[in-house]
C-alpha positions as CSV (number, residue, x, y, z in Angstrom):
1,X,0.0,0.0,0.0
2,X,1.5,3.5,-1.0
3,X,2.7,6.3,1.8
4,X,0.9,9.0,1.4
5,X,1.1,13.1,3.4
6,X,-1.1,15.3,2.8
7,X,0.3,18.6,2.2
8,X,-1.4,21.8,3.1
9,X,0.9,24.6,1.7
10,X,0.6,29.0,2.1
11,X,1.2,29.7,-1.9
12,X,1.5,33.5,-1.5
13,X,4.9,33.9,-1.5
14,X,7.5,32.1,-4.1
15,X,9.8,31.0,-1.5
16,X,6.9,28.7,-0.6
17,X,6.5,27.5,-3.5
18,X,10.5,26.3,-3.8
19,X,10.1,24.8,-0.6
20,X,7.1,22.6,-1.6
21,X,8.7,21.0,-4.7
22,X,11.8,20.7,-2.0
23,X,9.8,18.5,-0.2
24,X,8.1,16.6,-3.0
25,X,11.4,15.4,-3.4
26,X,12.5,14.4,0.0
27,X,9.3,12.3,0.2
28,X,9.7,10.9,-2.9
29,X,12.9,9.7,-1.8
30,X,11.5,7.4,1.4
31,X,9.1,6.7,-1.0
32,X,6.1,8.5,0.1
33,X,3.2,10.1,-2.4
34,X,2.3,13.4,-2.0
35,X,-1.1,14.4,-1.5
36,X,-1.9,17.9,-2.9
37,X,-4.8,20.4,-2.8
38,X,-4.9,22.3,-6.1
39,X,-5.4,25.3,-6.2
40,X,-2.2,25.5,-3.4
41,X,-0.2,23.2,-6.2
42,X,-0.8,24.9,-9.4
43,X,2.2,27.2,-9.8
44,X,4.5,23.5,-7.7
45,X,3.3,22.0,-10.5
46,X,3.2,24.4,-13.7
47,X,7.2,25.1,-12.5
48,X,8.5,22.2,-14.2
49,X,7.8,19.8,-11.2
50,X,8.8,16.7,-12.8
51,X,6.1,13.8,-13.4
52,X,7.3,11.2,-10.8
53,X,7.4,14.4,-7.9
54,X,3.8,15.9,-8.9
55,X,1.4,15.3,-6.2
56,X,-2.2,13.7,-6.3
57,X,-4.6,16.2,-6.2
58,X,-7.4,16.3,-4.3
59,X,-10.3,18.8,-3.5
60,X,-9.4,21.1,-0.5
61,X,-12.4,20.3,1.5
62,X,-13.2,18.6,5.3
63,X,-11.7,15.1,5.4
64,X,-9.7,15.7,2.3
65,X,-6.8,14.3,5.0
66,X,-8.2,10.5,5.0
67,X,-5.8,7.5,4.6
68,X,-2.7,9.9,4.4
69,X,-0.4,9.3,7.6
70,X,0.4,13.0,8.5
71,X,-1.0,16.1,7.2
72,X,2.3,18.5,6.3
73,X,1.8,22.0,6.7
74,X,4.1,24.3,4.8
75,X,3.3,27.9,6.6
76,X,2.7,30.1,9.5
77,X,-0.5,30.2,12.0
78,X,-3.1,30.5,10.0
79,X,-2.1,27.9,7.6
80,X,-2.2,25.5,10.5
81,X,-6.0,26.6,11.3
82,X,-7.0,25.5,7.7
83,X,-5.4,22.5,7.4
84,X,-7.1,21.3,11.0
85,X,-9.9,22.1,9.2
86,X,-9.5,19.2,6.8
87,X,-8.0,17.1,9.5
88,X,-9.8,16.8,12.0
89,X,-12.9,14.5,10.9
90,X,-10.1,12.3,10.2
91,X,-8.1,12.5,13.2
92,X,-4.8,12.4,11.0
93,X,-2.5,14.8,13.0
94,X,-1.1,17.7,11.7
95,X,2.7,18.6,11.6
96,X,3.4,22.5,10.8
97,X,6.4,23.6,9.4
98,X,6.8,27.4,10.1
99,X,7.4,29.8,7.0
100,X,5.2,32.1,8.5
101,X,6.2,34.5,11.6
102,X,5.7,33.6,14.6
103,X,3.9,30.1,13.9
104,X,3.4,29.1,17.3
105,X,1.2,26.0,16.2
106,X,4.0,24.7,14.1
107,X,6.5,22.1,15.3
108,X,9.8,23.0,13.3
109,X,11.2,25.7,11.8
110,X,11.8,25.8,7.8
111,X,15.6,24.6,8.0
112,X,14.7,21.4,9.8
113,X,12.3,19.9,7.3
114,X,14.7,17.7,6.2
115,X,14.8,16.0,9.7
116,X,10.9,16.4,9.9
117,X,10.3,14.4,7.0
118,X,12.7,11.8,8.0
119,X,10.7,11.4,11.4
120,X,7.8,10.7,9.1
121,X,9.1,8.5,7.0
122,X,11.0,6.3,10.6
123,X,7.6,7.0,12.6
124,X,10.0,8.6,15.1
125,X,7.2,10.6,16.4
126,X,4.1,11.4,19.2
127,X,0.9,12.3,18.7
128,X,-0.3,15.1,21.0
129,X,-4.4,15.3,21.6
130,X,-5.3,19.1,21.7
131,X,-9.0,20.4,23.1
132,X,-11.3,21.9,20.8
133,X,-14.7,23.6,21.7
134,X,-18.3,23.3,19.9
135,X,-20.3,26.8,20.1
136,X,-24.0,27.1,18.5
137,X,-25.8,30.3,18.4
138,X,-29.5,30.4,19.1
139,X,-32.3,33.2,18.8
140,X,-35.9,32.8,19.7
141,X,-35.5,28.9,19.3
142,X,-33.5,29.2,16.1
143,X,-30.3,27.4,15.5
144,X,-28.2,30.7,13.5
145,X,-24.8,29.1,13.2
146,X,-23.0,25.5,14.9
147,X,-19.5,25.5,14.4
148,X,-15.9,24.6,16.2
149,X,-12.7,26.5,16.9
150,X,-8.9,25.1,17.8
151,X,-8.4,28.8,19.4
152,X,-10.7,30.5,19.9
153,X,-14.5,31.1,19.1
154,X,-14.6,35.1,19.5
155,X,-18.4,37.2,20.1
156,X,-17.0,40.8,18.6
157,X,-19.2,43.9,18.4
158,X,-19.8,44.2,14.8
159,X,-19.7,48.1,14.5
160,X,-17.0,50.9,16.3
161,X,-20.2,53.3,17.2
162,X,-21.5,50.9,20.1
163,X,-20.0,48.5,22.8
164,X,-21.4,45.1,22.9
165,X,-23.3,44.2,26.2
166,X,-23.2,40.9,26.9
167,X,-23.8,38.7,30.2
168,X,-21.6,36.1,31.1
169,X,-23.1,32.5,32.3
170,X,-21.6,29.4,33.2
171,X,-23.0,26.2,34.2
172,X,-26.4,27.6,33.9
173,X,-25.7,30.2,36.5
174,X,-25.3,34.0,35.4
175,X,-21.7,35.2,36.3
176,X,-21.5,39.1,35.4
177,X,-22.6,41.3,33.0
178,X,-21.1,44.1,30.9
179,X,-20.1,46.4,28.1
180,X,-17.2,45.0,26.4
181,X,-15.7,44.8,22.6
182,X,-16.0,41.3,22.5
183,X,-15.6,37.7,24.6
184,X,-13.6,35.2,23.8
185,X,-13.4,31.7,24.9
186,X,-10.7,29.7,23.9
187,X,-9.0,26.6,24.3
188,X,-5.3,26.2,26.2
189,X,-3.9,25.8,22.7
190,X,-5.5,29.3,21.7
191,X,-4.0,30.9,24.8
192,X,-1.1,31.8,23.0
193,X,-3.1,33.5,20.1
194,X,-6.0,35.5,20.3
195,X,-6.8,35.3,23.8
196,X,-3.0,36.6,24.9
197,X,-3.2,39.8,23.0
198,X,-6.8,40.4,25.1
199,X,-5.2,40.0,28.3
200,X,-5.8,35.8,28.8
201,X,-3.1,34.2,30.6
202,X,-0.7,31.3,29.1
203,X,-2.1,27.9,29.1
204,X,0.3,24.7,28.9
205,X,-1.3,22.5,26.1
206,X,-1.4,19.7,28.8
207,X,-3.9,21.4,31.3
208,X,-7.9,20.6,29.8
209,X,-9.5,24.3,30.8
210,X,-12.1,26.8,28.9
211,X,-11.1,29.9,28.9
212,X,-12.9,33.3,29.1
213,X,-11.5,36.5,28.6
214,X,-13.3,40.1,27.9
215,X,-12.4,42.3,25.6
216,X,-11.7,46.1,26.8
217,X,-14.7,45.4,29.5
218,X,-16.0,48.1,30.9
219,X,-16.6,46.7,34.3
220,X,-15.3,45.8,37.6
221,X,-15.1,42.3,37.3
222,X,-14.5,41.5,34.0
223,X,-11.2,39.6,34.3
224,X,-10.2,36.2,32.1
225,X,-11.3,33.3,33.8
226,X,-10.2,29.5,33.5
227,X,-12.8,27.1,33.9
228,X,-13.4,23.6,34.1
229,X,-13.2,22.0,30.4
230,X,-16.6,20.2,31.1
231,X,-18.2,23.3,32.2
232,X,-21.3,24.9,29.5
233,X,-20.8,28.5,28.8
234,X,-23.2,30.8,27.4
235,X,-22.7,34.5,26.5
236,X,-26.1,36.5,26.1
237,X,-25.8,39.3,23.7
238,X,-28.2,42.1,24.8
239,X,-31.8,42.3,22.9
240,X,-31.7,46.4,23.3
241,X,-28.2,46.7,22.0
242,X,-26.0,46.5,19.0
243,X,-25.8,43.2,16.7
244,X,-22.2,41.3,16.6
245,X,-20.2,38.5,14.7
246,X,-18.9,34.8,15.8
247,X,-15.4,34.6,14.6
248,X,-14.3,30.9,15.4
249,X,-10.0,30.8,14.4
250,X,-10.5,34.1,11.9
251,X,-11.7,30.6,9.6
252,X,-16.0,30.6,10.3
253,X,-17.5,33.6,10.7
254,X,-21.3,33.9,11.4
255,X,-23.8,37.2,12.0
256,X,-25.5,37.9,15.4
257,X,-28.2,39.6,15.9
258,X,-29.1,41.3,19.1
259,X,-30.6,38.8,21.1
260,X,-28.5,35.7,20.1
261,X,-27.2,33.8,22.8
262,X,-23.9,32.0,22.5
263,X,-23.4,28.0,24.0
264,X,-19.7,26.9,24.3
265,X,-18.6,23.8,25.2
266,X,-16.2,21.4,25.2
267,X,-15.3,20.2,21.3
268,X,-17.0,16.3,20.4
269,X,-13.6,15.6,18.5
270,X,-10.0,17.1,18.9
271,X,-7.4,18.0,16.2
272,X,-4.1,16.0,16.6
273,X,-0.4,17.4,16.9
274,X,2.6,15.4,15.8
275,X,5.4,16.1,18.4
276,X,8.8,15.2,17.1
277,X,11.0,16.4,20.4
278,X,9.3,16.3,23.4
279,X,11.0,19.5,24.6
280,X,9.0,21.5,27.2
281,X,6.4,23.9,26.6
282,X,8.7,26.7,28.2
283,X,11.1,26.4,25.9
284,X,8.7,27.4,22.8
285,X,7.5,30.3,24.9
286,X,10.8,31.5,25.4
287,X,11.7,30.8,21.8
288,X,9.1,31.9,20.4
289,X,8.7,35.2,22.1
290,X,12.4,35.8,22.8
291,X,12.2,35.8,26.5
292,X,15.2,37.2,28.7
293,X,16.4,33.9,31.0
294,X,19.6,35.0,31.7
295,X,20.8,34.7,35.1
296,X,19.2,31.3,35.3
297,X,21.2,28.6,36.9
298,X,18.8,25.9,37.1
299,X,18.3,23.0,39.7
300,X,21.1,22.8,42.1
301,X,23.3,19.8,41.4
302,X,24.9,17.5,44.0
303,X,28.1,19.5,43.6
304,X,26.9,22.6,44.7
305,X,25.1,21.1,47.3
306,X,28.4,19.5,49.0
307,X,30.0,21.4,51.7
């Protein structure tokens, strides 16, 4: 039975595009078929790619990803959040390689996807399960959107003229109510993103929690919270006031009008991170945001220790 990776590539810059045949060819040497979505593979392909490299092509759509072994993504962030898109009805895990910025979702920079697709092709790799939640937005009875989010699923204000009043609930019981830009509540793996530039505090990937976290509240108590991953949420947009938008990953965006209300909840299925290192968490904070350690001396050993 032929190997095959699913490759899910950012096309917009012709570096990209040099990197992609690159890795057509690594795979092809371990003997592994590319899987390609076409309209990211046109310009791989029209560039001379020869016939033996060029990818199968496939439609781009929600478990475009089964039967392939790893889905390869060639790009920052938000290349990531597409490709779980397509990945996770089939629970194949994802494996990002960072061409982007900061691409904290991705597992390796560019200049070690030669030892990336060598783990692939040896198996030398973990599987990492992350949370995902489940929202569904409801008016008068009416279902008006179901969707998911790996980040974050974000209730913004959908004009600059008003602020959005919402109230908070959770676990049935009303929490606090406010004017605010937006809520989001995100997942420990959308810590890092979205919720971070509101004000939401770091999550390791490891610890299950929902998070909630206001957006320039104007309230008291209107701090992020992190609450139990089995708990229901539910954010009540105000009848009397302005209308706003549901903005799961920047992927699914859906109108509300005033009176929605907003369920969150833990996600039914989880998108899957291949893990080639097992290094700590800490140390892709501190690489990835450049973060001053100096002056750290660690654990004391048993030499310091002796008298």
């Amino acid at each position: 039975m032929t190997r095959e990776v699913l490759a899910v590539l950012h096309a917009g810059r012709p570096t990209n595009l040099r990197t992609a045949a690159d890795v057509a060819t690594q795979l092809a040497k371990h003997g592994i078929r590319l899987r390609a979505i076409e309209e990211e593979w046109a310009e791989v392909v029209a560039a001379d790619l020869p016939e033996h490299l060029r990818p199968r092509i496939v439609e781009g759509r929600p478990g475009c990803a089964e039967g392939a072994e790893v889905v390869l993504v060639l790009g920052g962030d938000g290349t990531v959040l597409r490709a779980a898109e397509l990945a996770r009805p089939t629970g194949v895990p994802l494996l990002g390689i960072n061409l982007g910025h900061y691409g904290f979702l991705a597992e390796a920079e560019e200049e070690f996807i030669a030892g990336a697709i060598d783990a692939i092709a040896c198996g030398h790799y973990a599987v990492e399960e992350r949370m995902t939640i489940d929202a569904v937005a409801r008016r008068n009875g009416d279902v008006l959107a179901r969707t998911w989010a790996l980040n974050e699923a974000a209730i913004e204000k959908s004009t600059r003229e008003r602020i959005l009043e919402v109230v908070l609930e959770v676990d049935g019981r009303p929490v606090s109510a406010f004017g605010c830009d937006g809520v989001l509540c995100a997942t420990p793996t959308g810590s890092t993103a979205y919720a971070f530039s509101a004000g939401g505090p770091l999550v390791w990937p490891q610890v299950e929690a929902l998070l909630l976290v206001p957006s320039n509240a104007h309230a008291l108590f209107a701090r992020p919270m992190v609450i139990s991953p089995d708990s229901h949420v539910a954010v009540e947009v105000a009848p009397s006031g302005p209308s706003a938008v549901l903005d799961c990953d920047g992927r699914r965006t859906f109108p509300l009008p005033a009176g929605t209300r907003i369920e969150v909840t833990r996600g039914v299925r989880s998108v899957h991170m291949v893990r080639l290192d097992g290094r700590p968490f800490a140390d892709r904070l501190v690489r990835k945001f450049d973060l001053p350690v100096r002056g750290w001396r660690g654990a004391p050993t048993a030499a310091d220790e002796a008298p």
